[in-house]
C-alpha positions as CSV (number, residue, x, y, z in Angstrom):
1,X,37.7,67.7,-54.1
2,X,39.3,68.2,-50.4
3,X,39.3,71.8,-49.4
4,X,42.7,72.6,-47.9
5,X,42.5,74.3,-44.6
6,X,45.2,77.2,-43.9
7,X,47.1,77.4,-40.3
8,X,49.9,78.7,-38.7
9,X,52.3,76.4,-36.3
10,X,54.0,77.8,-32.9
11,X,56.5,75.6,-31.5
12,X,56.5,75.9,-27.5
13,X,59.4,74.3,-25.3
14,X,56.9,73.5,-21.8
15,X,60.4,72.0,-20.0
16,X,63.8,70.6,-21.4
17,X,66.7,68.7,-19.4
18,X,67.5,65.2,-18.0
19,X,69.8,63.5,-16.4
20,X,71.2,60.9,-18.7
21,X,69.8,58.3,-16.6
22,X,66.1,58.9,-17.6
23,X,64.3,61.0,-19.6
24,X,60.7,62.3,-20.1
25,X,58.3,60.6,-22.5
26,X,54.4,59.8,-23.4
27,X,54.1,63.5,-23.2
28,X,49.9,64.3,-23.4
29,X,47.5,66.8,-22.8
30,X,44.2,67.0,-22.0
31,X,42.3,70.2,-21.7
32,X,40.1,71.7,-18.8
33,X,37.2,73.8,-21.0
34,X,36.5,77.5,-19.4
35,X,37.4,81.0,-20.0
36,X,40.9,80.2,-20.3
37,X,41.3,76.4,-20.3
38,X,43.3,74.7,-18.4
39,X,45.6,72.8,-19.8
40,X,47.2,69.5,-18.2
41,X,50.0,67.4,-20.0
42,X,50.3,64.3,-18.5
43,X,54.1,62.3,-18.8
44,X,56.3,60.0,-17.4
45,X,60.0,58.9,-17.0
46,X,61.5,55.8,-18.9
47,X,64.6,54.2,-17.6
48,X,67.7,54.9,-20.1
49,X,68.9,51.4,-20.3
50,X,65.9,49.4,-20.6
51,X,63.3,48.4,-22.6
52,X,59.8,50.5,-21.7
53,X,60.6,50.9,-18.5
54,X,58.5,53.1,-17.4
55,X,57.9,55.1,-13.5
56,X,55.3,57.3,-12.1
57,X,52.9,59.8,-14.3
58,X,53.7,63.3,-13.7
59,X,52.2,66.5,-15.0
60,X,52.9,69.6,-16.2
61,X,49.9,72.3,-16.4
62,X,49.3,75.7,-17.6
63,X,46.4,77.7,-17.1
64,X,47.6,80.9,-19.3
65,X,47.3,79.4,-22.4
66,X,51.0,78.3,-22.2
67,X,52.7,81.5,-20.9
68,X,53.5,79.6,-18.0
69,X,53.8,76.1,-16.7
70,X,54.0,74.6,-13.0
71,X,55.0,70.6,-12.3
72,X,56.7,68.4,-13.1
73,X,54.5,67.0,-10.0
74,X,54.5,63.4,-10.0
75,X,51.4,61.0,-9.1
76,X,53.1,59.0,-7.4
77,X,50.1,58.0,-5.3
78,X,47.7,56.9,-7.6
79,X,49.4,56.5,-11.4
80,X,52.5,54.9,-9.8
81,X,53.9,51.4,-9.8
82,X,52.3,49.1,-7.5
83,X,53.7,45.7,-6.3
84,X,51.7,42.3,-6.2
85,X,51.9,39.3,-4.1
86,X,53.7,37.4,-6.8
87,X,56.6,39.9,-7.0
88,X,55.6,41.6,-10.4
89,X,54.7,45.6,-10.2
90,X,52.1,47.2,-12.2
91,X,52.5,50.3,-14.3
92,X,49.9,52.9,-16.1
93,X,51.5,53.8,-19.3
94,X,50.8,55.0,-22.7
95,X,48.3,57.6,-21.0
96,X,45.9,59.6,-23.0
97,X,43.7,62.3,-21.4
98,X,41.1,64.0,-22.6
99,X,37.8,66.2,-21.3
100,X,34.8,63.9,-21.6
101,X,31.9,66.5,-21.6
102,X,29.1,64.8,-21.0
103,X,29.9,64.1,-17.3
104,X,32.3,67.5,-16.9
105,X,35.4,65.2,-16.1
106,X,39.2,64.4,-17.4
107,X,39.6,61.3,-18.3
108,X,42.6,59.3,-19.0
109,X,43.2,56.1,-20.4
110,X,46.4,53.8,-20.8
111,X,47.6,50.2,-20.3
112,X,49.8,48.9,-17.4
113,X,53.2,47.5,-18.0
114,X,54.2,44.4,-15.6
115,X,57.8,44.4,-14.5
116,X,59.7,41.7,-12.6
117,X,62.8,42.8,-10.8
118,X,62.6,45.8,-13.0
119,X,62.5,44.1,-16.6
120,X,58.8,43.3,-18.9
121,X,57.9,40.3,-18.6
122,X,57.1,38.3,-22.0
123,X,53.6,37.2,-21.4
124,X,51.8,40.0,-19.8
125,X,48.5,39.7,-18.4
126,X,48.3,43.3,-20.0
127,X,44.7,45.3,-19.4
128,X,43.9,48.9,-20.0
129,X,43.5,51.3,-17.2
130,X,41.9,54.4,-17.0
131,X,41.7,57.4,-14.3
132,X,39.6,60.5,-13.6
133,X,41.2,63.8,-12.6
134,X,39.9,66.2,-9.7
135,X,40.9,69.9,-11.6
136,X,40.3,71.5,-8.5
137,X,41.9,69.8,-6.0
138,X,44.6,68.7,-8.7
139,X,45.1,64.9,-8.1
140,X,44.1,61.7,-10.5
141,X,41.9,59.0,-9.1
142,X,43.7,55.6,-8.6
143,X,44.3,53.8,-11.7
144,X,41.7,51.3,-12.0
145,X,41.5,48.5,-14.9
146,X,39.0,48.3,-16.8
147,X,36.9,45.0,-17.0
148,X,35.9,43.0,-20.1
149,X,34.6,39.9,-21.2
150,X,37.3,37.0,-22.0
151,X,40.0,39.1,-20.1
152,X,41.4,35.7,-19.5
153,X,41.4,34.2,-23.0
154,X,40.6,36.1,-25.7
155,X,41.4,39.4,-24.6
156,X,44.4,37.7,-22.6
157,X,47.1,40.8,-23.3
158,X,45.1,44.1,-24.5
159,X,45.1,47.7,-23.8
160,X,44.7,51.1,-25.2
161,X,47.8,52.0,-24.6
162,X,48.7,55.7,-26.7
163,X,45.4,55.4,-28.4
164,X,42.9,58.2,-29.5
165,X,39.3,57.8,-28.1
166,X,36.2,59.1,-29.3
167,X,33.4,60.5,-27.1
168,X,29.7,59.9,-28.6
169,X,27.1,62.4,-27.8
170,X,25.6,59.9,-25.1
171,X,28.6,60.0,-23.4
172,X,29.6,56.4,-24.6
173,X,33.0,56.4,-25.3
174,X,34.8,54.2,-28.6
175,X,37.9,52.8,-27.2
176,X,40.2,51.2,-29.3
177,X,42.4,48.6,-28.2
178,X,45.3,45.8,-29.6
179,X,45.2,42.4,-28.0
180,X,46.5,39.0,-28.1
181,X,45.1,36.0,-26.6
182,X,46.1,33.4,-24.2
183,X,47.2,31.0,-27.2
184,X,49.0,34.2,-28.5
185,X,50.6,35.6,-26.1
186,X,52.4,32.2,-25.0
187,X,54.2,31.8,-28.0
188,X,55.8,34.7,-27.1
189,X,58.5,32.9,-25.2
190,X,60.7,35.3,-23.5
191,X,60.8,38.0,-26.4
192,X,57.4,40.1,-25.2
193,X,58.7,41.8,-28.5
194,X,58.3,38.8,-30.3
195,X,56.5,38.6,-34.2
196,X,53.3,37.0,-32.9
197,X,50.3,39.6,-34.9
198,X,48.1,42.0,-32.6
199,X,44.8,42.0,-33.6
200,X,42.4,45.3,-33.3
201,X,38.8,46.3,-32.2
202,X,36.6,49.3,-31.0
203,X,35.3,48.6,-27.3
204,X,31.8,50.4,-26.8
205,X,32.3,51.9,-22.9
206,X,29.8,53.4,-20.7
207,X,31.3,56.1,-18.3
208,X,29.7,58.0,-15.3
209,X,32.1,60.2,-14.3
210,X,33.9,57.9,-12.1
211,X,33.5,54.0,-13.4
212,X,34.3,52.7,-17.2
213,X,31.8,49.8,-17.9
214,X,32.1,47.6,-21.1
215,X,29.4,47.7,-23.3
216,X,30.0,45.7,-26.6
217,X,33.0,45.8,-29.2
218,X,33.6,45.9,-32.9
219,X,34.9,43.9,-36.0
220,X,38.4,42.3,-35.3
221,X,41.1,43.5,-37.7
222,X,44.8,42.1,-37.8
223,X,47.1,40.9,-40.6
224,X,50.0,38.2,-40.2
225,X,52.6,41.0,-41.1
226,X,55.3,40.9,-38.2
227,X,53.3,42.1,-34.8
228,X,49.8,42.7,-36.9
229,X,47.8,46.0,-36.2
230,X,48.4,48.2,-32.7
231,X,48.3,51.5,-31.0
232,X,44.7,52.2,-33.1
233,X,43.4,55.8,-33.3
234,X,39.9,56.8,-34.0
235,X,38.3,59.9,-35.1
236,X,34.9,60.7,-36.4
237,X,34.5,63.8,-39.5
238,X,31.8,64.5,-42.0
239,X,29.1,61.5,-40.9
240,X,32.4,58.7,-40.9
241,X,34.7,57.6,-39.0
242,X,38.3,56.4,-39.3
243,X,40.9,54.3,-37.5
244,X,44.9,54.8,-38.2
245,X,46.7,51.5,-36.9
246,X,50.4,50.9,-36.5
247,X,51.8,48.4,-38.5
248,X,55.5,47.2,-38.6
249,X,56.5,47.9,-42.1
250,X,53.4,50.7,-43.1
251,X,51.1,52.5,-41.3
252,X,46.9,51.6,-42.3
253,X,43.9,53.5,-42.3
254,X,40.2,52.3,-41.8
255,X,36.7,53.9,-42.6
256,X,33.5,52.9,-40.8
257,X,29.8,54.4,-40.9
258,X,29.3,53.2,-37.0
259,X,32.7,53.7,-35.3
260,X,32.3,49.7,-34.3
261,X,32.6,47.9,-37.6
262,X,35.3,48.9,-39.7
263,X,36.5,48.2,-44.1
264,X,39.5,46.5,-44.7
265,X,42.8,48.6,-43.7
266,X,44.5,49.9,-46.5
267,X,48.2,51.0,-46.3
268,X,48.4,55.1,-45.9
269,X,49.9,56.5,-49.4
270,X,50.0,60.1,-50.8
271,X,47.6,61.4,-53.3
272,X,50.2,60.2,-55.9
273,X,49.2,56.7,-54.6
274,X,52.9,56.3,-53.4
275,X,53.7,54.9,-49.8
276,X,53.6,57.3,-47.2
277,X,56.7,55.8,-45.7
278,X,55.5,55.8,-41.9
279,X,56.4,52.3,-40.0
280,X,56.6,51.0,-36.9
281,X,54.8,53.8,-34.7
282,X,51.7,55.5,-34.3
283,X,49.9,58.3,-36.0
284,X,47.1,60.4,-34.6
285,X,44.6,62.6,-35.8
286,X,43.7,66.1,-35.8
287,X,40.0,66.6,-36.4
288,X,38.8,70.3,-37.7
289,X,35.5,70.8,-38.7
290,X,36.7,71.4,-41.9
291,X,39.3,69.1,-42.3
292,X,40.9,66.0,-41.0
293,X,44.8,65.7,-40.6
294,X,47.4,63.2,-39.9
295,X,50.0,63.5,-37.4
296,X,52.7,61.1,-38.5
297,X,56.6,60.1,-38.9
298,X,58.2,58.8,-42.1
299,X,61.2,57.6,-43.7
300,X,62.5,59.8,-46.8
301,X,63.1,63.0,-44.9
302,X,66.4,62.9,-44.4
303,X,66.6,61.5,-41.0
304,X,68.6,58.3,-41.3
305,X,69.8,59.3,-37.7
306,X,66.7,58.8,-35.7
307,X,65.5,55.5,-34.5
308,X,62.9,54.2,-37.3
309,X,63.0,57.7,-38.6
310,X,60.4,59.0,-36.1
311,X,61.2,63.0,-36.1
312,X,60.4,65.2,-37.5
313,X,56.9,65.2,-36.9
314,X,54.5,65.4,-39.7
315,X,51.0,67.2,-40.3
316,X,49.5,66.4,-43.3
317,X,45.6,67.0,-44.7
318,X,43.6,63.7,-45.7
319,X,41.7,63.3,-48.7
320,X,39.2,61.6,-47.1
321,X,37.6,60.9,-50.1
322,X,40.6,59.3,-51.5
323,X,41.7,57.9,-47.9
324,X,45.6,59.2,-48.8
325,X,47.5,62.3,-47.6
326,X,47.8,65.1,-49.8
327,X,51.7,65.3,-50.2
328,X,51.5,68.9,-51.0
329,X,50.0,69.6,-47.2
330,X,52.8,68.6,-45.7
331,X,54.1,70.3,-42.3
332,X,56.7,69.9,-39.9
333,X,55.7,70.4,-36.1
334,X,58.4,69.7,-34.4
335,X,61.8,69.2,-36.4
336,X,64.5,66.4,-36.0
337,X,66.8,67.1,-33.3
338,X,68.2,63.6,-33.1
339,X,65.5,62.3,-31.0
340,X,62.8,59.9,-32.0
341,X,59.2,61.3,-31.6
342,X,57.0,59.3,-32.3
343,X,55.2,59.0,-29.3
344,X,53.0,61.9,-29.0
345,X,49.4,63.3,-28.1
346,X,46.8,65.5,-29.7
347,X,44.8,68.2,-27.5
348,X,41.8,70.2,-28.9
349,X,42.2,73.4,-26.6
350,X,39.8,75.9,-27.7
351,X,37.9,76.7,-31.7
352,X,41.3,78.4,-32.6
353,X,44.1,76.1,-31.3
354,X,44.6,72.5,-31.3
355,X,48.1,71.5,-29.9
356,X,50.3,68.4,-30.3
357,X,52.3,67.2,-27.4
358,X,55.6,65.3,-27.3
359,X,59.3,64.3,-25.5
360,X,62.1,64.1,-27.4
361,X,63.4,60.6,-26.5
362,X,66.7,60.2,-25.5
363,X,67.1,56.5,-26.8
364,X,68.8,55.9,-30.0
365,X,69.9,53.4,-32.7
366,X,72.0,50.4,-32.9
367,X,74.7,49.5,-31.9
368,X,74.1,51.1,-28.7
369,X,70.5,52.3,-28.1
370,X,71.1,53.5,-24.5
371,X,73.7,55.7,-25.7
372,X,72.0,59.3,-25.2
373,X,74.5,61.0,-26.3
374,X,74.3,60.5,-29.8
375,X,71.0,62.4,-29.8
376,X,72.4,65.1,-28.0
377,X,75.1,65.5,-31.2
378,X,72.1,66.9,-33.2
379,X,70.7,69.2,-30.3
380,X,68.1,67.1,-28.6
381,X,67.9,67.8,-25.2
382,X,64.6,65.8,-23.3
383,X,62.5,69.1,-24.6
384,X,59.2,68.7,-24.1
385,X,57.3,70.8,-27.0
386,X,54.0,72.2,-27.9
387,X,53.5,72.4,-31.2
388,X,50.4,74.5,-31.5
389,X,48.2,74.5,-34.6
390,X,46.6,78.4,-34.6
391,X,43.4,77.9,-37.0
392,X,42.8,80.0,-40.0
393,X,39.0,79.2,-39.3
394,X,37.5,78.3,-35.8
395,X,37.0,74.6,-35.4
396,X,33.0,74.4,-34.5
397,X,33.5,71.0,-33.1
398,X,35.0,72.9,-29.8
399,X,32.7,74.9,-28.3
């Protein structure tokens, strides 16, 4: 029988405001161990009416525990756009930090979007990227993309874009990633949101402190449901680990003893072995040493009027026993203001606070989706929010 673990949820506004042109999004944190940590959220603006049109990574940072917060300040030197020969530009996005301790440095990882004349292009040569951050001088390395076999076939359109990583005692690092291959990728057309199945694996990286290296990668999960598996999470509790994929119609969960080779998904349900009712977005995990959780949207909670009903944001305990998610756990974090937010981030800051990051985005439903008004109706304002989890019992896991 699963423990339940008791905790108490502060809802933080870091910065609220835009200018109905763009709005904030991708909002994730990484934190700086020490005394007090330091705490840098990394973000970045989307264009209004588009389609994942992303700009430059900015940050905001507090080193006060959250009584104060300085930025936006905008990398637009390193984690910026960058044009190629062939007219296409390169973006980071989907950018995850988090402290890697073995070699005392801030890591972030992402994907690059590839625009032409400001639009995604259908068949992307997509790769992950990654960055290293100097905390003292306050700047992020150039994004660099990280090399693996096949890039060119196989492995034709991957990334880890918004995905959870797990650092081994080594200093190895699991990466998950979604792909498509060559083959795949063309029968795309010109939809790049077309229903052509991701597949998912666990890439094995080396890291030094400055250079990602490939070292091997893991089974090779997908299903022929819509776009397949993406936007994989992984987490390791209690001697296992776990991966939470993004499915169109359900969110799945998969256990592993080695982090590489995973069971067969299953579809997440409650205890009562009824759907959980999360779809088409991500889900992250928040690891305690005495519990594991699930960060999450869903359908059924009254919130018809957000765009595939991604606020409020969930926190829910996971029988991991079971592999489900004990309905009567269930927590809001950050309520529904008329914004979807379902793209979010997960920060262990010290034993007694974990805190989850996220924008309200000011996109909406059909018939017009650009419209940001209509998410303004029920209050939403581009906040940025820091829900923060204050522990009943320190999490040993931090030191």
């Amino acid at each position: 029988m699963t423990d339940i673990l008791d905790y108490k949820i502060q809802l933080d506004t870091i910065t609220s405001g835009y200018d109905r042109k763009t709005c904030w999004v991708h909002a994730r944190g990484g934190a700086i161990p020490g005394d007090s940590p330091a705490v840098v959220v990394m973000m970045q603006k989307l264009l209004l009416t588009g389609t994942d049109i992303f700009y430059a990574l900015s940050e905001m940072r507090t080193d006060d525990m959250g009584k104060t917060w300085k930025g936006p300040v905008s990398h637009d030197k390193s984690l910026s756009r960058i044009k190629r020969a062939d007219g296409t530009e390169i973006c980071p996005c989907d950018f995850y930090p988090k402290w890697h301790k073995k070699t005392g440095t801030l890591l972030g990882t992402g994907h690059i979007a590839i625009y032409h004349k400001n639009e995604l292009i259908p068949n992307p040569h997509r790769q992950t990227c990654y960055s290293v951050y100097d905390h003292v001088n306050r700047i992020w390395t150039p994004f660099e993309i990280l090399e693996i076999p096949e890039q060119d076939t196989k492995f034709y359109n991957s990334g880890a874009g918004s995905v959870q990583r797990y650092d081994l005692p080594d200093g190895d690092i699991l990466l998950p990633i979604y792909f498509r291959g060559a083959e795949a990728t063309a029968k795309v057309g010109d939809n790049p949101f077309a229903h052509v199945p991701y597949t998912v694996t666990v890439l094995r990286c080396g890291f030094d402190g400055k250079k990602m290296k490939y070292i091997e990668h893991g089974n090779e999960m997908t299903i022929p449901d819509v776009r397949g598996f993406c936007e994989p999470s992984i987490t390791y509790f209690q001697d296992k680990y776990y991966l939470t994929l993004r499915n169109d119609n359900a969110g799945y969960v998969a256990a592993s003893s080695d982090g590489l080779h995973f069971d067969e998904p299953i579809e997440w349900c409650w205890d009562d072995g009824s759907n959980l009712g999360n779809y088409n977005t991500q889900q992250h995990w928040v690891t305690h040493s005495d519990g594991l959780f699930l960060v999450y949207t869903r359908k059924g909670a009254d919130n018809d009027n957000v765009m595939r009903h991604r606020a409020p944001l969930f926190i829910a305990q996971v029988d991991t026993q079971k592999l489900c998610v004990i309905r009567a756990t269930e927590n809001i974090l950050v309520p529904n203001r008329g914004a979807r937010l379902g793209n979010f981030g997960v920060t262990d800051v010290t034993p007694n606070e974990t805190w989850v990051t996220v924008t309200e985005w000011m996109q909406t439903t059909e018939p017009d989706p650009f419209d940001s008004t209509v998410c303004e109706k029920y209050g939403s304002s581009n906040s940025v929010f820091a829900a923060r989890i204050f522990w009943n019992k320190p999490n040993t896991l931090i030191p």
